[in-house]
GUTI-827841 format. One record per residue (C-alpha): residue in three letters; z, y, x. Coordinates in pm, whole numbers, plus 50000, padded with zeros to 5 digits. Layout:
<romis>
AlaZYX;...
</romis>
This chain:
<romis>
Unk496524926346532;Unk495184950946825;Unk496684937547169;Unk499374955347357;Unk497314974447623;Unk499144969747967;Unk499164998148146;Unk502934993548299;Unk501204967948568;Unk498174989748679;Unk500315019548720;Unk503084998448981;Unk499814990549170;Unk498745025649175;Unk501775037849297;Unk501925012949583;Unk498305026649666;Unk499355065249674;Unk502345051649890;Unk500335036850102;Unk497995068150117;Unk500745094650193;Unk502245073250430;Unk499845071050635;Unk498065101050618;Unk501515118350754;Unk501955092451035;Unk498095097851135;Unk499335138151153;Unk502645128251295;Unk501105107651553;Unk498185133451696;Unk500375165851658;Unk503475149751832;Unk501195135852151;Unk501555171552304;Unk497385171552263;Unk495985206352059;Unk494525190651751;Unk492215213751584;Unk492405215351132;Unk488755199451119;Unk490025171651318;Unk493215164251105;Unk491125169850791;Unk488635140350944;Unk491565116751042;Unk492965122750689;Unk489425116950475;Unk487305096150730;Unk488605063850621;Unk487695069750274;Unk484165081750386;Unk483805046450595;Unk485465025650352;Unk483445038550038;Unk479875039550260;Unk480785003450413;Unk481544989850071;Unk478665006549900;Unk476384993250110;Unk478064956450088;Unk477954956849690;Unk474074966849673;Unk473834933949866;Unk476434913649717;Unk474714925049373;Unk471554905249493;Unk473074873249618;Unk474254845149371;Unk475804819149639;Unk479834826549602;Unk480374809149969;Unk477734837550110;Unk479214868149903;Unk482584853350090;Unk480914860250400;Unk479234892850321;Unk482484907650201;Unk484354897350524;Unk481434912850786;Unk480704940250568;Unk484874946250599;Unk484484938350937;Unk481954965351011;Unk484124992650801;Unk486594985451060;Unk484114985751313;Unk482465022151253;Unk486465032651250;Unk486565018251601;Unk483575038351700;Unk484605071251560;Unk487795067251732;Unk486305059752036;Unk483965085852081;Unk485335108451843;Unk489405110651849;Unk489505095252198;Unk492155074452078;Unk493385053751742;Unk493825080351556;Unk491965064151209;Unk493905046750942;Unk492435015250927;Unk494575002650624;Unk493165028050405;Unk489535021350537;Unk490034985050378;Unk491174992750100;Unk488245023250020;Unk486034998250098;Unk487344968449882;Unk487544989849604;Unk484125002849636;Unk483444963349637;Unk484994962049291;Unk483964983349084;Unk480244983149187;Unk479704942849185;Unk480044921848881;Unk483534912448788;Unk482824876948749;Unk481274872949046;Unk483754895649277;Unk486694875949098;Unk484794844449205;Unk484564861749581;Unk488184874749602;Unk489304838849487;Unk487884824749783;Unk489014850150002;Unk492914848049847;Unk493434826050175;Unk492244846950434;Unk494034872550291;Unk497454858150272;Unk497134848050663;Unk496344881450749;Unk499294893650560;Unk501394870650694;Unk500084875851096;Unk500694914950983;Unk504024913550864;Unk505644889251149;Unk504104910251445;Unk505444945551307;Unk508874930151166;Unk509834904751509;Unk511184942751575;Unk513564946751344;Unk517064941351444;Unk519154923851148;Unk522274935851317;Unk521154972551251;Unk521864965550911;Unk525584967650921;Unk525475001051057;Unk523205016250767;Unk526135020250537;Unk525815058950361;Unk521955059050457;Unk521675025250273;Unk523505038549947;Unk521895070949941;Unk518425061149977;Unk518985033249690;Unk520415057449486;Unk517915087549534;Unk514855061049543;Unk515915048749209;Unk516775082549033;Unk513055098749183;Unk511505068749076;Unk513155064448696;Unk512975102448633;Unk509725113548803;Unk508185085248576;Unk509685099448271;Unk509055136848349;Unk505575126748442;Unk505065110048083;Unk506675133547882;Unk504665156048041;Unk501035141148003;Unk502565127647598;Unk502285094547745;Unk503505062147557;Unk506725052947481;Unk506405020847659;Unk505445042247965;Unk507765069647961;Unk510925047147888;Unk509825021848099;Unk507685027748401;Unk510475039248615;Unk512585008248629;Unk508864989448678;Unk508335009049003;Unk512024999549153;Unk511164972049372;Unk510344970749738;Unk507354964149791;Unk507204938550073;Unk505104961350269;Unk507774988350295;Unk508994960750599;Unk505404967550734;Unk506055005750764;Unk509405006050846;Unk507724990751184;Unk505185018451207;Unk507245042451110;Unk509925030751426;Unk507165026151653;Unk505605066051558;Unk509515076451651;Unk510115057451968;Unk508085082052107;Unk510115114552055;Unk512815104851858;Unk514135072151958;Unk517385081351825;Unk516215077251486;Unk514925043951512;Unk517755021251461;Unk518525048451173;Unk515145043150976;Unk515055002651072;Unk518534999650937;Unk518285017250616;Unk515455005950518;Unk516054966850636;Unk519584967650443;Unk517914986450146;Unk515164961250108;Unk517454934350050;Unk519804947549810;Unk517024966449615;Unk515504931049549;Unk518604913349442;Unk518524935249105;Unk515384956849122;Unk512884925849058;Unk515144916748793;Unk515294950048634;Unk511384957448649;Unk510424921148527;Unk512654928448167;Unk511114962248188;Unk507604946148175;Unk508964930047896;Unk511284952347697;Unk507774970947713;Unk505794940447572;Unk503224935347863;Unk504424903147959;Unk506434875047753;Unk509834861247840;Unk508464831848006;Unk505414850548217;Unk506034859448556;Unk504984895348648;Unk503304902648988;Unk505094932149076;Unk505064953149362;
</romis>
């Protein structure tokens, strides 16, 4: 019998990657072009694919000398100062390039783990990222608390339409892109029926850019604040109640996971 291939669960973590991309790469233009400063194309172009170029050189580097090294406690330690110098050469081109923070730093981690990935033995980088589970979940943790203290729960009762029509548009752009998009490259079934509903939750870092995103408006739009924080806040809650329901049966219904496996999703 030839095992179910899952390809539901690395397409939901693709999608939160291409989220993250767009999103920032439109702040990173939102915030330069609305700071009153002329911004030439070659320097939005640079914000925009710099991070990649860092991340990917950073990473490439690390993983020719992670490659070498057998000690899992000093790969540990390569792969944090080799991440800690991809941030680092984003600090310098900033500094004596943009003037300003004007890099997204988010996206230069995550060029550069990936690089770390797929050049490095998967044994051993599974051994690394075991180890390094811990420091990560701090440093989500510090991340999330400092960008949602913000948010105002109160704001919440005031999202009303917003709330519904942003649940309801999410939901119908996420179930019927997915199923235009696999009728359209003859996907499977299993993807085209189901991929949509696998996609519906909120991703626990939409509360991290709903605090960007406010902190980008305060600037010129303040009015629009309370809008975004609201919506989103109020949206993130309900979603979950039945959206992380929804997508785990979906995993299911599509034979990726059993009825007693729980489903990292989103």
């Amino acid at each position: 019998i030839c095992p179910v291939t899952k390809t539901l669960i690395p397409l939901a973590a693709i999608d939160d990657v291409i989220g993250v991309i767009v999103f920032f790469t439109v702040i990173s233009v939102v915030n330069v072009t609305m700071g009153g400063a002329s911004v030439s194309a070659a320097a939005i172009l640079g914000m925009i694919f710099l991070p990649f170029v860092v991340g990917v050189v950073t990473g490439g580097l690390g993983a020719l000398v992670i490659r070498k090294i057998k000690n899992k406690y000093l790969n540990l330690a390569l792969l944090v100062f080799f991440l800690a110098l991809s941030i680092t050469a984003g600090l310098f081109i900033d500094y004596f390039v943009y003037g300003s923070f004007s890099l997204n730093y988010l996206l230069i981690g995550m060029a550069c783990s990936a690089t770390f990935a797929n050049f490095v033995d998967e044994k051993k980088m599974t051994e690394v990222f075991e180890l390094y589970q811990p420091i990560l979940f701090v440093s989500l943790i510090v991340v999330i608390i400092n960008l949602g203290m913000p948010l105002d729960y109160r704001l919440i009762a005031g999202a009303g339409v917003f709330t519904a029509v942003y649940i309801l548009s999410r939901a119908a752009g996420k179930i019927g892109g997915a199923f235009l998009g696999g009728k359209i490259t003859k996907a499977e079934k299993s993807v085209t029926k189901y991929l949509g509903f696998t996609l519906l939750p909120h991703s626990g870092v939409s509360l991290v850019f709903t605090g960007i995103a406010a902190s980008t408006l305060a600037g010129f739009a303040p009015e629009l604040v309370s809008v975004i924080q609201g919506t989103i806040v109020a949206a993130a809650i309900i979603n979950e109640l039945i959206a992380v329901i929804v997508a785990k049966f979906a995993f299911q219904w599509a034979g990726e996971i059993g009825p007693s496996e729980k489903a990292s999703v989103k």
